[in-house]
C-alpha positions in Angstrom: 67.8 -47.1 -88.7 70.1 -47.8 -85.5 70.5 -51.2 -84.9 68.6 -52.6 -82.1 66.1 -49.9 -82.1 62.7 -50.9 -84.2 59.1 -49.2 -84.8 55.9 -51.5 -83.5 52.3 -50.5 -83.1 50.0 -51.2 -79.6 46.7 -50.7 -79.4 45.7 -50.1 -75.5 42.4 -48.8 -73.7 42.6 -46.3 -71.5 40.2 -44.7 -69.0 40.2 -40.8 -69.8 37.1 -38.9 -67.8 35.7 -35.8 -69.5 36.5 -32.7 -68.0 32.8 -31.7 -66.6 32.7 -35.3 -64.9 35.8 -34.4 -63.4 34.2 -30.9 -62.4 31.1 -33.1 -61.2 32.9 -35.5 -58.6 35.1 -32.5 -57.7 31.9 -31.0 -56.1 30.7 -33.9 -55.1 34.0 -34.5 -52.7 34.0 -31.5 -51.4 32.9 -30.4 -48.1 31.0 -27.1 -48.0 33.8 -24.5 -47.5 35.8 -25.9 -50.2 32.7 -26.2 -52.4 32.2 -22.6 -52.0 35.9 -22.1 -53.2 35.4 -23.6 -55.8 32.0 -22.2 -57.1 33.3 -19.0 -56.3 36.2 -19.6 -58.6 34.1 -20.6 -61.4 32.4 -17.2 -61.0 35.4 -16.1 -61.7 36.0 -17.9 -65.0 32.5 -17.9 -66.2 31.5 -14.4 -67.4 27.9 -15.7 -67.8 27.3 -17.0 -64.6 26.1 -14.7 -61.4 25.0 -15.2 -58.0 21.6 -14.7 -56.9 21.2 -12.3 -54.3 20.4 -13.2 -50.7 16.8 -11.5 -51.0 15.6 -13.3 -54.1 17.0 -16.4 -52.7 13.5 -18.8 -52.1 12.3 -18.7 -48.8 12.1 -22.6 -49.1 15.6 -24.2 -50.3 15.2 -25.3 -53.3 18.0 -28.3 -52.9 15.8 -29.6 -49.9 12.0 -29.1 -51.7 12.7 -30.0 -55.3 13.5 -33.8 -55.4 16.3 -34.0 -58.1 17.6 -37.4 -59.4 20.9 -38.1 -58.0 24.2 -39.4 -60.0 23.8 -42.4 -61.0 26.8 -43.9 -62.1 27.4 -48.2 -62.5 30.7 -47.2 -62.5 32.6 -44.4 -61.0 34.0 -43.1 -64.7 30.6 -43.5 -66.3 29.0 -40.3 -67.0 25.7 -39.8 -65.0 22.7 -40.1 -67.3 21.0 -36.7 -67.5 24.8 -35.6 -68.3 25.7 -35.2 -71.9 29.3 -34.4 -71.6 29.5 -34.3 -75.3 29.3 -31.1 -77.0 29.2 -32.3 -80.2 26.1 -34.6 -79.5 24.4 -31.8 -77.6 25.0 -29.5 -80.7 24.1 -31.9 -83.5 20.8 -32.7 -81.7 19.7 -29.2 -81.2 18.8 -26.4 -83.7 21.1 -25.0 -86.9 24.6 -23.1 -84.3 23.4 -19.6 -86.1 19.6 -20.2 -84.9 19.5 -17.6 -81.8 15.9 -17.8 -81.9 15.9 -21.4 -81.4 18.9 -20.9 -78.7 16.5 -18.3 -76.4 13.8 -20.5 -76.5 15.9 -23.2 -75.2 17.2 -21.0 -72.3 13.2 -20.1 -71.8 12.5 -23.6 -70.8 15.7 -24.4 -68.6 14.3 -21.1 -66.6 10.7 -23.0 -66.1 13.2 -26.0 -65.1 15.1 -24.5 -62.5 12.8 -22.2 -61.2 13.8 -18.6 -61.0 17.4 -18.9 -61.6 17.9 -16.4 -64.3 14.2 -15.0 -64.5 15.8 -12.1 -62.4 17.1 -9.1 -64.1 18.8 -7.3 -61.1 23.0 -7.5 -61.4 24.2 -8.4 -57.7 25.0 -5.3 -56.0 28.7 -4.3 -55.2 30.0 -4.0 -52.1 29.9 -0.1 -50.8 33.3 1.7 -50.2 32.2 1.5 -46.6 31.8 -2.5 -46.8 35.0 -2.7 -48.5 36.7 -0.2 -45.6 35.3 -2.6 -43.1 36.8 -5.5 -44.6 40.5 -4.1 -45.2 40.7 -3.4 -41.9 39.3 -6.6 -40.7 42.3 -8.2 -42.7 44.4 -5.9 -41.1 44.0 -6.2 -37.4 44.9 -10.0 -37.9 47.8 -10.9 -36.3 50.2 -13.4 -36.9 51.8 -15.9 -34.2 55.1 -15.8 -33.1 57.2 -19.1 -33.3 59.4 -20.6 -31.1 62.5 -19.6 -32.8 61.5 -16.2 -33.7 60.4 -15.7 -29.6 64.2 -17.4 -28.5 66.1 -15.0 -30.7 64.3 -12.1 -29.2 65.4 -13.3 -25.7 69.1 -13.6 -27.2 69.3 -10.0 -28.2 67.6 -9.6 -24.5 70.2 -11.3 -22.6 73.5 -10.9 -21.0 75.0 -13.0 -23.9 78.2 -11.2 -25.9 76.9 -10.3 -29.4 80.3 -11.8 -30.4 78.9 -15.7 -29.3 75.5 -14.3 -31.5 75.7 -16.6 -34.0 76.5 -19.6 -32.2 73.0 -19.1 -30.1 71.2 -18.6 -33.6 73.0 -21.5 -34.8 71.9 -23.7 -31.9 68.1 -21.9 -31.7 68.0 -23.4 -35.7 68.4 -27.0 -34.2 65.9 -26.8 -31.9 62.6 -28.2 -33.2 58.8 -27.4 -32.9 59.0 -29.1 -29.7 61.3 -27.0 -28.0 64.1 -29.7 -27.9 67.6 -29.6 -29.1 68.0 -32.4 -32.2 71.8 -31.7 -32.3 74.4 -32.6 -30.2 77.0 -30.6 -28.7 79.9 -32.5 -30.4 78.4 -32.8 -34.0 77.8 -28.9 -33.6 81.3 -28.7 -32.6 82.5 -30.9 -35.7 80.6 -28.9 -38.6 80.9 -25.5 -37.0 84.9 -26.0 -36.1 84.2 -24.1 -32.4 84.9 -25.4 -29.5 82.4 -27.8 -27.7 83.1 -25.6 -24.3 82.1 -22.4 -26.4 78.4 -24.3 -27.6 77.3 -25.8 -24.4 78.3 -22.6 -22.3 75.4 -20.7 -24.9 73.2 -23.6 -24.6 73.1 -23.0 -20.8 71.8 -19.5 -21.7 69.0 -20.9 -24.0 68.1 -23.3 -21.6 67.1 -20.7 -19.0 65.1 -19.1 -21.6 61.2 -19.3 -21.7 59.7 -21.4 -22.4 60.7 -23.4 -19.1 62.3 -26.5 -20.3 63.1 -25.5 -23.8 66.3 -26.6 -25.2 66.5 -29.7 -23.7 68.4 -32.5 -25.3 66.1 -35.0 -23.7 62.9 -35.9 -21.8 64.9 -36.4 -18.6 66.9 -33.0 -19.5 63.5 -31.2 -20.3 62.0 -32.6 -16.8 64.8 -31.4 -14.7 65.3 -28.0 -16.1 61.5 -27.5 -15.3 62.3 -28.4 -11.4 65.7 -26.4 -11.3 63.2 -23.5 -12.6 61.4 -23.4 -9.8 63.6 -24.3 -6.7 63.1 -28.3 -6.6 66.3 -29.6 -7.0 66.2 -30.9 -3.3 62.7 -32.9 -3.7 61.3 -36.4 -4.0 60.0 -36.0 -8.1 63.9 -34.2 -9.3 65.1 -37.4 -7.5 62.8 -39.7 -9.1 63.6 -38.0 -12.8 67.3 -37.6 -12.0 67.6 -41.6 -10.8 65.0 -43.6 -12.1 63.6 -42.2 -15.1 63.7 -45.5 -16.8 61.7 -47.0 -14.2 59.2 -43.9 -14.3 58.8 -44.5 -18.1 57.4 -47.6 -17.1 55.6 -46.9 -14.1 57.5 -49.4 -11.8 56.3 -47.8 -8.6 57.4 -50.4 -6.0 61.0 -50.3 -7.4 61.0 -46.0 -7.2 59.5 -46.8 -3.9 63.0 -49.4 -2.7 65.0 -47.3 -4.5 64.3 -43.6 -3.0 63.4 -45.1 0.6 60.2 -43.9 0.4 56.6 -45.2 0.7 54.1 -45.8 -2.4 52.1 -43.4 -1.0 54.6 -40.8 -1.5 56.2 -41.8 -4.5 52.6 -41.8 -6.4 52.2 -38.4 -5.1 55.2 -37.4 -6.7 54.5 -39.1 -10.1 51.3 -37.1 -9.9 53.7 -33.8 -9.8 55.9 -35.0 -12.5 52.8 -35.5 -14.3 51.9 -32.0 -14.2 55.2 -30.9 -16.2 55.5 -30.2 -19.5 57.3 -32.6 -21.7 57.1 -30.5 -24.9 58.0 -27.0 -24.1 57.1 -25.5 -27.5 53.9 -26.9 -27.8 52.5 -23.8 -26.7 54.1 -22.0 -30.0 52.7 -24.5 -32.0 50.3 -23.5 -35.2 46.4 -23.9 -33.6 45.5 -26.7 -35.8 42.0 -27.2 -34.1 39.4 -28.0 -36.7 36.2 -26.4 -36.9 33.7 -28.3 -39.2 30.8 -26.9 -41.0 28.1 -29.7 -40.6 26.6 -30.7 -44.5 23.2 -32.5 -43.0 21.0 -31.4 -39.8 18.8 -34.6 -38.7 16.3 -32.8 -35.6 13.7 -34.9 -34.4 10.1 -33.9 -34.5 7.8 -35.7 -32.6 8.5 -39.7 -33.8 9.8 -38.5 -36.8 13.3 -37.4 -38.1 14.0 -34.2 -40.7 16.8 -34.3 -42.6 17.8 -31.2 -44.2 20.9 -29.6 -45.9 23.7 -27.3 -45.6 22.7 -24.7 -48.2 23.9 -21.4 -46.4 27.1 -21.3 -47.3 26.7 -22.7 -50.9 26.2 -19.7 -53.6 22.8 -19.8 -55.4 23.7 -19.2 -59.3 21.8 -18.0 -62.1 22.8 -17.1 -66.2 23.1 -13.8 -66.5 19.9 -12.3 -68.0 22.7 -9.8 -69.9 24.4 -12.9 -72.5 21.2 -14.4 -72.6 20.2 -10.7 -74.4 23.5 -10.7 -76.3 22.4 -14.2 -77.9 19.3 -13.1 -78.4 20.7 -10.4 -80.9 21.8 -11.6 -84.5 24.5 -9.3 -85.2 26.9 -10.5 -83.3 30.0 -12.5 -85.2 29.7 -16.2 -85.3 32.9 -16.3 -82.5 31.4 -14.5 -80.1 27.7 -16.7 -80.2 30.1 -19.5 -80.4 31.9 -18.3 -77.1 28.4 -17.4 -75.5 26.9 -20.5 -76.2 30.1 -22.8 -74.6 30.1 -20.7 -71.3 26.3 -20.7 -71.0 26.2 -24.7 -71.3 29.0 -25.0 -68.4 27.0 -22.6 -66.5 24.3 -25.1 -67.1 26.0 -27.8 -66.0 28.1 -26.0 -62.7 24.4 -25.4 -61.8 23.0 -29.0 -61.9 26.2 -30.8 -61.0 25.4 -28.4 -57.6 21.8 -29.3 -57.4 22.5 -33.6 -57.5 25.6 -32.8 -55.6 23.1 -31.4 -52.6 20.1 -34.0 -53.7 23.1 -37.1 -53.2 24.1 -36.2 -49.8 20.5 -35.9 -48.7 19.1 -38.7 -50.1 22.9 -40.7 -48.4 21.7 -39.1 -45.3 18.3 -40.0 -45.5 19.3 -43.7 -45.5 21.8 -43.3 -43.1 19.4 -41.9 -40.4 16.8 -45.0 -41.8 19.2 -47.5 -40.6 20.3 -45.5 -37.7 17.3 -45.0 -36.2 18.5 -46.3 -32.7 21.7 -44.1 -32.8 19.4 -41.3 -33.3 17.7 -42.2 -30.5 19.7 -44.2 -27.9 23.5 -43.2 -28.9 26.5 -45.0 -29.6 25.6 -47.9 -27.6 22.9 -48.7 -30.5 25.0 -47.8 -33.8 24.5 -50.6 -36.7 27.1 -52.7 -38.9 26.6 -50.5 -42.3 28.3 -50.7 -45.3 28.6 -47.9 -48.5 27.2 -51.1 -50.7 24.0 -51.5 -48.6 23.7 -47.5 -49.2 24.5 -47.4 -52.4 22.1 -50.0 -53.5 19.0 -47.9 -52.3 20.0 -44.2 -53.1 20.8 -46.0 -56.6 24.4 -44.7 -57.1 27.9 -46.4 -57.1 29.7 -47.4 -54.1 32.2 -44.8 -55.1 29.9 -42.2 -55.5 28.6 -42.7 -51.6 32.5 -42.5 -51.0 33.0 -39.5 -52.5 29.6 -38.1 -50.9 30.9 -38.5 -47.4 34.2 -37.5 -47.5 35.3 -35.0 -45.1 31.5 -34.0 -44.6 29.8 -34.1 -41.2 26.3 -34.3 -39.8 24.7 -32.6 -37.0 22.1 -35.2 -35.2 20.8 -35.0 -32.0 23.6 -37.1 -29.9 26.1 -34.6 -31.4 28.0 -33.5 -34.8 29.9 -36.5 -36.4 31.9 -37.4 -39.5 29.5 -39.4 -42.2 32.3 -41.9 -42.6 31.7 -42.5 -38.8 28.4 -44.5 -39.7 30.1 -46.7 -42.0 31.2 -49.3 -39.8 31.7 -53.4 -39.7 30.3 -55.4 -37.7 30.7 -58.0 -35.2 28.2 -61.0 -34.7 26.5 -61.8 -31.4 25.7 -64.9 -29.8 21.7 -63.7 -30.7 22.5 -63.7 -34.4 22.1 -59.8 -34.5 25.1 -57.8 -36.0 26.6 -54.8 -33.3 29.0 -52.6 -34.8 32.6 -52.7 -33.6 32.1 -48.8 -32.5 29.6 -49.7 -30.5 31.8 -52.6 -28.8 34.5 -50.3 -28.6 32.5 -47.8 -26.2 31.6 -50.6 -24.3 35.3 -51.6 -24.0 36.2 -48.3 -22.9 33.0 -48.4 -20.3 35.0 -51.5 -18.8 38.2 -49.8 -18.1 36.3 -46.9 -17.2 34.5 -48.3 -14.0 37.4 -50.6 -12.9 39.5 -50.5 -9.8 42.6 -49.0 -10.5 44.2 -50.7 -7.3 43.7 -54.4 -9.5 43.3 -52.8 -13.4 41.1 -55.8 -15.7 43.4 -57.6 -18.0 42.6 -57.7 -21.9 41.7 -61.1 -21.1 38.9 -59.7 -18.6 37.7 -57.6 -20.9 37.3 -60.9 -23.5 35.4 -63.1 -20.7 32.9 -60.3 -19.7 32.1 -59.4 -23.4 31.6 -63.0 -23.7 28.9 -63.1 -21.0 27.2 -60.2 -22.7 27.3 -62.1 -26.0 29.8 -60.5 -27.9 32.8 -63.1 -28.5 35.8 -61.4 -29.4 39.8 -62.1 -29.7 42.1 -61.2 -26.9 44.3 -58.9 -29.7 41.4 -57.6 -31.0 40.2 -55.9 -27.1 43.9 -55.1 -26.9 43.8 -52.8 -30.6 40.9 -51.3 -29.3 42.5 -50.3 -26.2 45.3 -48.9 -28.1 42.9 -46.9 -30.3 41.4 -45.5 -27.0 44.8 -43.8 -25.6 43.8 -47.0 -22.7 47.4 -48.1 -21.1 48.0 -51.9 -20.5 46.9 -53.3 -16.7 50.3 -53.3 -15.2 51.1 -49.4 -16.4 47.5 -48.3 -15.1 47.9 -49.9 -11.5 48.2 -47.0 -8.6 49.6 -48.9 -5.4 
């Protein structure tokens, strides 16, 4: 053996979860269009497995009217209870692997269990040649969206511009990011391309009087003033104001625009509220839409002093075993690899189906509780929302802290003062001078209520803020009002004064 190497033994623990609880918290995390992604892939992999059709679906949901007993997990690696993740335990406490008759009547009673989920005999029907016409061309007529680049290269082949300096406006338009503004300079262009400087600021000038007005700017300033060349303003109060004092606009020193430019306050407010309607990113306009649209998991609709929580089972495939490998296991002459095969996709078909069923049960009873302790949210709005915690949760729906976590991630529920994340009600809380906890959401709106009604001519201070919470009970830090602020897009006092 080399010297200084040597052979040693360590034993170590290690935390290694089984692939269905892996499967189980997958579905748990994930909100109901990603849920049906992954359901739908398992279709895919698991022969046995089928969707019920729509019309044999129950008229009652099944995840909302049969109570099922949620995850319960001390810890968030420990298999639930009702889940025996080991095969070989499952198989060594159930009948001889070659009994099929044993094996049916086992699949008898898990259809008495979960009601009519592969009584049915009917194969889902496929979808007609005209459904599947219908569909192509849906695909078809979508169109994609143009970028910046792609739409400042078309104007290049549009323009008066040689096709000799080509390349050098393709090389610029390849600098210019999402935002529509130059990242480049003219003289490190100049260095790694080896052309003259003269030769890349004369193209610029032709991208800069390209559309999008503004684009190809090599600053805010730049960006501002092209905008007002654009439209004939070079000879105005606001091309003066960006031209001269843009540092002072930045930070909203009115009375020193107003010395500076001879002017009144009057006007020089007048002409900040111009510059304000310019646009400082050019390309946002090409932007990808990256507007959200969320699929609520829980509806909470008040009948009469009551609340009913429901959930989101539209969009979540109803399975069933297919009644066909229930028949082929049913038959003895089949080889021992194929039963073998049968039997391991039927018992994750099993378990895809209840994992689904405690998945839907968790959230409801997590929402159930929420809307308990929320009562006056429901009710009054934001004003009333509660310090909660996942612990204080997780101790009455009877699951881990991590297992509430996972259950509101990225889901939302719809409630009568509007549609809101489930994480939203998960807040800390801040202690009154009556002993009673408020959340910090709810002091939050109230902070942003303050600054709302104020008199922009003499803006409240952060300090203000802190005495007049103070007579409402609520004592809170100075930094604390001033983070909140921040968090509400709210400026400091001396930028929101108008003169």
């Amino acid at each position: 053996m080399p010297q200084g190497l040597q052979l040693s033994q360590r034993l170590t623990q290690s935390l290694v979860l089984a692939p269905q609880l892996q499967q189980s918290l997958a579905l748990l995390q994930a909100p109901t269009l990603e849920l049906k992604a992954l359901v739908e892939q398992e279709l895919q992999q698991n022969p046995v497995l089928e969707e019920t059709p729509a019309s044999e679906v129950d008229s009652q949901d099944k995840y909302n009217s049969e109570p099922e007993k949620p995850i319960q997990s001390a810890d968030p690696a420990e298999p639930p209870a009702d889940m025996n993740l080991d095969p070989a335990a499952e198989k060594s406490a159930s009948e001889p692997a070659d009994d099929f008759q044993a094996e049916f009547d086992r699949l008898v009673q898990l259809d008495q269990e979960w009601r009519d989920h592969f009584a049915q005999t009917n194969l889902p029907a496929r979808a007609s040649a005209e459904d599947e016409e219908k569909r192509q061309f849906m695909f078809d007529s979508l169109v994609a969206s143009t970028s910046l680049q792609e739409t400042l290269l078309e104007q290049v082949r549009e323009s008066t511009l040689s096709p000799a300096l080509w390349p050098v406006a393709e090389m610029l338009i390849g600098n210019i990011d999402e935002y529509g503004y130059l990242k480049a300079t003219v003289d490190e262009l100049a260095f790694s391309t080896s052309l003259p400087a003269d030769s890349i600021l004369s193209v610029l000038k032709v991208i800069q009087s390209f559309d999008p007005s503004g684009v190809g700017a090599r600053d805010l300033r730049e960006c501002l003033l092209l905008q007002l060349e654009r439209s004939g303003q070079q000879n105005t109060l606001e091309y003066r104001i960006v031209n001269e004092f843009m540092d002072a606009l930045g930070k909203r020193r009115i009375p020193e625009i107003a010395r500076g430019t001879d002017c009144s306050l009057e006007d020089v407010q007048a002409a900040l509220a111009r510059i304000a309607r310019l646009e400082p990113r050019p390309g946002r306009a090409f932007l990808p839409d990256n507007d959200q649209y969320v699929l609520p998991e829980v509806f909470v609709q008040k009948t009469g002093d009551d609340f009913v929580i429901t959930t989101n089972n539209e969009h979540i495939p109803h399975l069933r075993i297919s009644n066909t490998y229930k028949d082929l296991m049913a038959r003895g002459e089949n080889s021992g690899e194929v039963r073998n095969y049968i039997r391991e996709k039927i018992r994750a078909g099993k378990f895809l189906i209840k994992s689904l069923h405690q998945r839907q049960q968790t959230i409801l009873n997590i929402a159930r509780e929420i809307v308990h302790r929320q009562r006056d949210f429901m009710l009054k709005g934001v004003a009333f929302l509660k310090p909660l915690t996942m612990v204080q949760v997780a101790g009455v729906v009877g699951v881990h802290e991590t297992t509430v976590s996972r259950a509101v991630s990225g889901k939302y529920i719809q409630t009568p003062q509007g549609i809101f994340e489930m994480k939203y009600f998960f807040t800390a809380g801040i202690q009154t001078a009556s002993g009673d906890g408020m959340s910090n959401t709810s002091v939050k709106d109230m902070i942003a209520d303050i600054f709302s009604g104020e008199n922009t001519g003499k803006p409240r201070s952060d300090q203000e803020v802190v005495r007049m919470l103070k007579e409402k009970g609520i004592v809170i830090a100075r930094r604390t009002v001033a983070k909140y602020r921040t968090e509400l897009n709210i400026l400091p006092s001396n930028l929101r004064k108008v003169y």
